[in-house]
N, CA, C and O atoms as CSV, one atom per row, in Angstrom:
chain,resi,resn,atom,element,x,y,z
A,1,UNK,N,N,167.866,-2.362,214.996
A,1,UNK,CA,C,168.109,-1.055,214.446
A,1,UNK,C,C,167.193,-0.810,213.268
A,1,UNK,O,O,167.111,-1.675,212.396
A,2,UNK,N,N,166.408,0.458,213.173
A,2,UNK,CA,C,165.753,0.867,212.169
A,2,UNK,C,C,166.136,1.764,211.692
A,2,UNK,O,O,166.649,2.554,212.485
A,3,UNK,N,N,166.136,2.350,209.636
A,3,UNK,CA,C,166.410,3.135,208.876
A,3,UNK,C,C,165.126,4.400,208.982
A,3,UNK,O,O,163.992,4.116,208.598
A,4,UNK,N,N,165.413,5.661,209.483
A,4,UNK,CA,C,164.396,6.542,209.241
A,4,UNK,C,C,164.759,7.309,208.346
A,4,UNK,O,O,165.899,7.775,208.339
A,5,UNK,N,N,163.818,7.599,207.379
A,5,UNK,CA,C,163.419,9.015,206.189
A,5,UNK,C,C,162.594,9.508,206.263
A,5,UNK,O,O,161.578,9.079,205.717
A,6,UNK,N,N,162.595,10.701,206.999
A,6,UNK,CA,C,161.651,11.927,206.549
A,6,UNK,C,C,161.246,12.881,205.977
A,6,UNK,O,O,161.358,13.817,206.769
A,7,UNK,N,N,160.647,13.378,204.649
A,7,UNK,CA,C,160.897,14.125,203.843
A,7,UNK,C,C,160.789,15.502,203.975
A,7,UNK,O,O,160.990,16.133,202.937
A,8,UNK,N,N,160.428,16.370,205.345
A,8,UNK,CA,C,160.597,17.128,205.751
A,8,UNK,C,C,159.941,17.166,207.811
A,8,UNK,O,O,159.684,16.225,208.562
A,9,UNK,N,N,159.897,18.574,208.030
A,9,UNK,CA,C,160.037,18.287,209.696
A,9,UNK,C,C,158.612,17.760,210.345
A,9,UNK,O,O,158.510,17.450,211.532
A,10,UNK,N,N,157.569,17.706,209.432
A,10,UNK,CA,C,156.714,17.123,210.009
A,10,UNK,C,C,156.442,15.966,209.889
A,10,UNK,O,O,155.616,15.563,210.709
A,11,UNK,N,N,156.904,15.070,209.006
A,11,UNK,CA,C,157.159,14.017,208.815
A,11,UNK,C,C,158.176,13.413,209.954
A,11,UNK,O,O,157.954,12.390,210.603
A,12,UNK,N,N,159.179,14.136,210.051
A,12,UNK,CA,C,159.820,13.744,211.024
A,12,UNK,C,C,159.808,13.572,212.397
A,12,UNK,O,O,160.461,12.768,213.061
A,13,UNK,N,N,158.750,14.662,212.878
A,13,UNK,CA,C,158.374,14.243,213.967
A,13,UNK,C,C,156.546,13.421,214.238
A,13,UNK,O,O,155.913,13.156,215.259
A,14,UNK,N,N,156.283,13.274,212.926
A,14,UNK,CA,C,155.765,12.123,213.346
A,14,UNK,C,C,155.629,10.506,213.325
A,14,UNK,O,O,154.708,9.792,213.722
A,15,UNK,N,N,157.347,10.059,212.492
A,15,UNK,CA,C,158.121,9.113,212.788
A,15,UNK,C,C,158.087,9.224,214.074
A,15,UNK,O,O,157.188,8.666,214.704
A,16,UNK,N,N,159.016,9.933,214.678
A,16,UNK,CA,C,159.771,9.641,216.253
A,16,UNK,C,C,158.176,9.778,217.003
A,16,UNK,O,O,157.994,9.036,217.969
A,17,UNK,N,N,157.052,10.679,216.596
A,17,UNK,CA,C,155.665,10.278,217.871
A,17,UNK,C,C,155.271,8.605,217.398
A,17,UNK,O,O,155.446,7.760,218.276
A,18,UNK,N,N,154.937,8.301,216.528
A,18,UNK,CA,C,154.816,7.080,215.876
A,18,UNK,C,C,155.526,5.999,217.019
A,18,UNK,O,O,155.055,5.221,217.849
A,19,UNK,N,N,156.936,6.389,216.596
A,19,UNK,CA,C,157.981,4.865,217.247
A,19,UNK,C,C,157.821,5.249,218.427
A,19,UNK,O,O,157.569,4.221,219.055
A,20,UNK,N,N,157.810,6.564,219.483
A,20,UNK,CA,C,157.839,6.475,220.878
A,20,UNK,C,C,156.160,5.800,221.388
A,20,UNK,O,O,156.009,5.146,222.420
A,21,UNK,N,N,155.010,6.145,220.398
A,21,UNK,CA,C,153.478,5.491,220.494
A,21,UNK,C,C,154.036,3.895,221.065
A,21,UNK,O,O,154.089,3.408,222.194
A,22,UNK,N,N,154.387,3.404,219.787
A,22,UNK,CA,C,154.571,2.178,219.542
A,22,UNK,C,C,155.347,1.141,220.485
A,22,UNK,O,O,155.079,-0.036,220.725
A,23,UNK,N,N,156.676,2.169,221.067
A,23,UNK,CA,C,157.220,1.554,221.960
A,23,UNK,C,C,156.674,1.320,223.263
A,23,UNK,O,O,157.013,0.426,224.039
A,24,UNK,N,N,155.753,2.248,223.447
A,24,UNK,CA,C,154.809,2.475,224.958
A,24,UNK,C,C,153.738,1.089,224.796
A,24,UNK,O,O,153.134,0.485,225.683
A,25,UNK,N,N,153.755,0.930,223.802
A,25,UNK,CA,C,152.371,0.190,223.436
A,25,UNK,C,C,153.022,-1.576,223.679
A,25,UNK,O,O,152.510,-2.504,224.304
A,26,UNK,N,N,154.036,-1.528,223.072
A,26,UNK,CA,C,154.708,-2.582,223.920
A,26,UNK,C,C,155.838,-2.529,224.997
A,26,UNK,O,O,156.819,-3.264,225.105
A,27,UNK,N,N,155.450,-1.473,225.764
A,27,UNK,CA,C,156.472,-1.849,227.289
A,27,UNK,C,C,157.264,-1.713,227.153
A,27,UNK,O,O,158.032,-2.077,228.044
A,28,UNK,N,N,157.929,-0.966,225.733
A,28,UNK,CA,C,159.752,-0.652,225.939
A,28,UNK,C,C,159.846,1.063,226.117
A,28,UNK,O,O,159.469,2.023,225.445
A,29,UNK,N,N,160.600,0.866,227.473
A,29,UNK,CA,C,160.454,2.259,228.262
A,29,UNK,C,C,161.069,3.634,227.652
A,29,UNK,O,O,160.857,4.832,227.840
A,30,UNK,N,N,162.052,2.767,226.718
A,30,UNK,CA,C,162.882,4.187,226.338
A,30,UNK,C,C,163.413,3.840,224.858
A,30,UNK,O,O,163.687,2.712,224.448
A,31,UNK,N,N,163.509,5.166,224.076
A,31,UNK,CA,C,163.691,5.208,222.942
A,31,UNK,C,C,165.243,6.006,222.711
A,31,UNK,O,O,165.628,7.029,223.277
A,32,UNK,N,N,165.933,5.222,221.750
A,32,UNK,CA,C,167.205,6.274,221.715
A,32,UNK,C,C,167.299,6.201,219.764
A,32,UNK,O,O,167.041,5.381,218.883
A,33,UNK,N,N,167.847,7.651,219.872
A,33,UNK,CA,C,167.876,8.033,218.415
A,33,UNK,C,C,169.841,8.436,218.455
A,33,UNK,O,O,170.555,9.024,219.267
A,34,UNK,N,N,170.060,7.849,217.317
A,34,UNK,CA,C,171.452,8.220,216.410
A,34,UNK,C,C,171.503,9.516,215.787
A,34,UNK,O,O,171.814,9.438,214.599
A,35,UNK,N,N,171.330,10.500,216.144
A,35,UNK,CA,C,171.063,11.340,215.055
A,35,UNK,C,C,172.510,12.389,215.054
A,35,UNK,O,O,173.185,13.019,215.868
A,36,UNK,N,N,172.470,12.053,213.304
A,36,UNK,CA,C,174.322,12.418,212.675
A,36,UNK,C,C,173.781,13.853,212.827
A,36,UNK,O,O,172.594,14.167,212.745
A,37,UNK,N,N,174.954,14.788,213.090
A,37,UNK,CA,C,175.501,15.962,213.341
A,37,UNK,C,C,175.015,16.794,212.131
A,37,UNK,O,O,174.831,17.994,212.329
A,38,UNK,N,N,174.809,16.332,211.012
A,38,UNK,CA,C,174.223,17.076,209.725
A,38,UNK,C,C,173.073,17.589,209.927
A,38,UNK,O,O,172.815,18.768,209.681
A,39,UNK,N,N,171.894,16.383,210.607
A,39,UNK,CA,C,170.643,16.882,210.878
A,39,UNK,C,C,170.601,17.730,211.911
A,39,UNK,O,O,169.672,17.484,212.679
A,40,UNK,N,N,171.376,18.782,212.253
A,40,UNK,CA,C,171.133,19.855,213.086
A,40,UNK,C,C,169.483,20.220,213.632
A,40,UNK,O,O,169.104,20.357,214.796
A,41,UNK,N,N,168.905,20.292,212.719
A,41,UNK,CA,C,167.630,20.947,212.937
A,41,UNK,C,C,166.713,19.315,213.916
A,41,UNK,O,O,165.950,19.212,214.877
A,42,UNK,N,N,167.163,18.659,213.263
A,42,UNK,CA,C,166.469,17.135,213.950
A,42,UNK,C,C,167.232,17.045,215.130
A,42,UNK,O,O,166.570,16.704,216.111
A,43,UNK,N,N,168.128,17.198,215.276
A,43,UNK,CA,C,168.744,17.031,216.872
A,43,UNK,C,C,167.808,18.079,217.456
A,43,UNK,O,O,167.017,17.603,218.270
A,44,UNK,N,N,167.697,19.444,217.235
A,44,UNK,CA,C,167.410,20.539,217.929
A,44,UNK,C,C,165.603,19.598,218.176
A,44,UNK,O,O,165.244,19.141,219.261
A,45,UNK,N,N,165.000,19.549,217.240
A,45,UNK,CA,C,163.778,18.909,218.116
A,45,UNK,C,C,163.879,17.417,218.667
A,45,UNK,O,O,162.745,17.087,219.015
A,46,UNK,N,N,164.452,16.771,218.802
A,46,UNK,CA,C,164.871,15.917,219.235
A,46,UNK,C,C,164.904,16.058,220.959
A,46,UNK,O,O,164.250,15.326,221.702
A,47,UNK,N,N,165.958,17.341,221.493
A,47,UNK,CA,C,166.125,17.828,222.355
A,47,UNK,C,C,164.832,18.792,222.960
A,47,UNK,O,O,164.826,18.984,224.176
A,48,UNK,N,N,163.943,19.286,222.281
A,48,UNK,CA,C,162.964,20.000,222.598
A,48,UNK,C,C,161.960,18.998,222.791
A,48,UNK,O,O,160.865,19.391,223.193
A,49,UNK,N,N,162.158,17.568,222.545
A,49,UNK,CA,C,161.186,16.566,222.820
A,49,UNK,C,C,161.742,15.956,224.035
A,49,UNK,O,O,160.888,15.202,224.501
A,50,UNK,N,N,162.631,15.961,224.626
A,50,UNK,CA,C,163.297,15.716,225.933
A,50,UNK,C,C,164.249,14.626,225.859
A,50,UNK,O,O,164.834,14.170,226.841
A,51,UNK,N,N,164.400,14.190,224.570
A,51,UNK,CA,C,165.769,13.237,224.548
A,51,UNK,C,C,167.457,14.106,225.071
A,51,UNK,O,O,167.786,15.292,225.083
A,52,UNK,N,N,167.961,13.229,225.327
A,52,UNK,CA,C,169.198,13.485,225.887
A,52,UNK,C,C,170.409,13.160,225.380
A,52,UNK,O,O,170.432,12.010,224.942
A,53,UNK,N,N,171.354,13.717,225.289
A,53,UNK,CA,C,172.034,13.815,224.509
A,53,UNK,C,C,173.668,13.187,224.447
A,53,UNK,O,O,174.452,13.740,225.217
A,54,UNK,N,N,174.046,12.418,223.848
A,54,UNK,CA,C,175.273,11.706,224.121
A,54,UNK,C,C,176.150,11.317,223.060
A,54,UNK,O,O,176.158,10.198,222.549
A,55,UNK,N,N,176.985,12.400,222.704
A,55,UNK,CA,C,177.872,12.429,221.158
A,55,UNK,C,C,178.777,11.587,220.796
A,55,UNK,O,O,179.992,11.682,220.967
A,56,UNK,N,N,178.111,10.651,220.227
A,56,UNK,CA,C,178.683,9.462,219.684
A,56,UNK,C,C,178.440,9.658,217.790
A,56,UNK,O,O,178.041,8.867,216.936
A,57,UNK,N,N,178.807,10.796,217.740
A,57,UNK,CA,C,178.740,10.826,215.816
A,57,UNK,C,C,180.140,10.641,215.103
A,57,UNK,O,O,180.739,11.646,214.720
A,58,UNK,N,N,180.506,9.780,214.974
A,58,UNK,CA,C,182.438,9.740,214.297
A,58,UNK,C,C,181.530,9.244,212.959
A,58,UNK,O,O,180.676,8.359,212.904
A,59,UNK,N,N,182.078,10.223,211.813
A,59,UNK,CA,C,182.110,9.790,210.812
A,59,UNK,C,C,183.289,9.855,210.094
A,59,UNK,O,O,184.139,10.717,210.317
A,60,UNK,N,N,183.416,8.844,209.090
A,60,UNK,CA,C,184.705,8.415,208.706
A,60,UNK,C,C,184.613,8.327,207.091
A,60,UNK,O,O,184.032,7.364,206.591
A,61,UNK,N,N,185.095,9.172,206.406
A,61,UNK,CA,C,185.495,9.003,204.592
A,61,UNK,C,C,186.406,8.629,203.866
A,61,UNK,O,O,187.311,8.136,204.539
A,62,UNK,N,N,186.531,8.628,203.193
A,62,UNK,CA,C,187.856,8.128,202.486
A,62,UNK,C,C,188.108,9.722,201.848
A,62,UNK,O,O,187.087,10.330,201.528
A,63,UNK,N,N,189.539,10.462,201.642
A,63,UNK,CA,C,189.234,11.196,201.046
A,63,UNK,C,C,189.453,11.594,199.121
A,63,UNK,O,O,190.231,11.194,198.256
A,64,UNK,N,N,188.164,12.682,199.154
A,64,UNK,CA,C,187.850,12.577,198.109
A,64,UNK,C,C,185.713,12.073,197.306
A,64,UNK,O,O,184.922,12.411,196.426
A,65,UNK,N,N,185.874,11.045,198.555
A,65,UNK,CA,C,184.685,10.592,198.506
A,65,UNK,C,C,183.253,10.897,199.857
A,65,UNK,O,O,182.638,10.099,200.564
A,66,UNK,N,N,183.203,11.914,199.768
A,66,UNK,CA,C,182.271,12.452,200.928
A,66,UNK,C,C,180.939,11.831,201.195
A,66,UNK,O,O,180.182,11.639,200.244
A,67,UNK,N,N,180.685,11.591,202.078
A,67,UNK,CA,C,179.644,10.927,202.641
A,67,UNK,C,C,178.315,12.127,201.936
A,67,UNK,O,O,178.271,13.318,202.244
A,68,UNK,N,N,177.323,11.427,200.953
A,68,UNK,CA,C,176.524,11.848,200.607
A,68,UNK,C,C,175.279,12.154,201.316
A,68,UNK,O,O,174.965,11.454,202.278
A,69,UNK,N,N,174.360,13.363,200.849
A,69,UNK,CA,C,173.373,13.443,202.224
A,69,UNK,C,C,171.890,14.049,201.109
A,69,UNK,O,O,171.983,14.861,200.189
A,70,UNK,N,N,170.917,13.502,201.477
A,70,UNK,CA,C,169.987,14.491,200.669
A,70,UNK,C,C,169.927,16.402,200.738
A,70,UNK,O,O,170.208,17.311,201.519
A,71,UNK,N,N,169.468,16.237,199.610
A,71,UNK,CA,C,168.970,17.921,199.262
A,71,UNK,C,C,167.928,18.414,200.355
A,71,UNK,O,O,168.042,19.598,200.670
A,72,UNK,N,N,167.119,17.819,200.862
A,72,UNK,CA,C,166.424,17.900,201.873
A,72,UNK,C,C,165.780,16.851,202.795
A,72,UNK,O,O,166.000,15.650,202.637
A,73,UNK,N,N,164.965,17.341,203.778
A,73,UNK,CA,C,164.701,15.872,204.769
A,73,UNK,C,C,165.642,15.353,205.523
A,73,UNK,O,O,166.753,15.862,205.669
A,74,UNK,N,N,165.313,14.454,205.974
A,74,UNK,CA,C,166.180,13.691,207.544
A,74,UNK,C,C,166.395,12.212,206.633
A,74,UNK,O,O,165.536,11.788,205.860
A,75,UNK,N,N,167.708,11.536,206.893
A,75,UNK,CA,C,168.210,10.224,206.083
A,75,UNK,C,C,168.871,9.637,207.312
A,75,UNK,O,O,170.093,9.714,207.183
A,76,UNK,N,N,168.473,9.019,208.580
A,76,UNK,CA,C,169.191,8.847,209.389
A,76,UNK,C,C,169.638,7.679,209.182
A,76,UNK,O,O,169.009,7.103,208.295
A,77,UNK,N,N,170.952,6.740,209.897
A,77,UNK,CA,C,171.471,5.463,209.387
A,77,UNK,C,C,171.317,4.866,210.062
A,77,UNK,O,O,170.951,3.751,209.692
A,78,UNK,N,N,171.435,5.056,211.254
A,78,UNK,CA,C,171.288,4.078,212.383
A,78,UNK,C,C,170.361,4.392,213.868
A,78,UNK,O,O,170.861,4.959,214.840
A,79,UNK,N,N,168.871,3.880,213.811
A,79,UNK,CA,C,168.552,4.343,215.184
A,79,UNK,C,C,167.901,3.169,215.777
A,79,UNK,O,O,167.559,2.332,214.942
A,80,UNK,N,N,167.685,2.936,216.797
A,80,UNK,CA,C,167.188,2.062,217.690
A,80,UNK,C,C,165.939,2.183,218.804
A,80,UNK,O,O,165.641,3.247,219.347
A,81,UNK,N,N,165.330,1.034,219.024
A,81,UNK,CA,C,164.183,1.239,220.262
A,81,UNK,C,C,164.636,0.605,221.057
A,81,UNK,O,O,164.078,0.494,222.149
């Protein structure tokens, strides 16, 4: 599992061209991304890049203490090749 930060959308999609390059480059056929329900706009290209989609986002707080998120950019927690 790898931590991605992108500080805005072009950055961000050239993380995910980057890691899908990279994965081709060593023979791993398919790439899957975590991407939390906040990053709306990153799912939406995500999906316009032809990933597929499978809603596994449960997030869980204590309350009172809200899961913090940047002012801007993509902070994803969990994604994988």
């Amino acid at each position: 599992m790898l931590k991605l930060a992108a500080r805005d959308e072009r950055a961000f999609d050239a993380a995910i061209a980057a890691t899908e390059a990279a994965a081709a480059r060593a023979g791993i056929r398919r790439v899957a991304v975590r991407c939390q329900t906040r990053f709306d706009d990153a799912f939406r290209r995500l999906v316009a890049r032809g990933y597929r989609v499978r809603w596994t986002d449960l997030r869980m707080t204590y309350e009172g203490y809200p899961e913090p998120h940047p002012a801007r950019g993509v902070l994803f927690s969990n994604w994988e090749i």
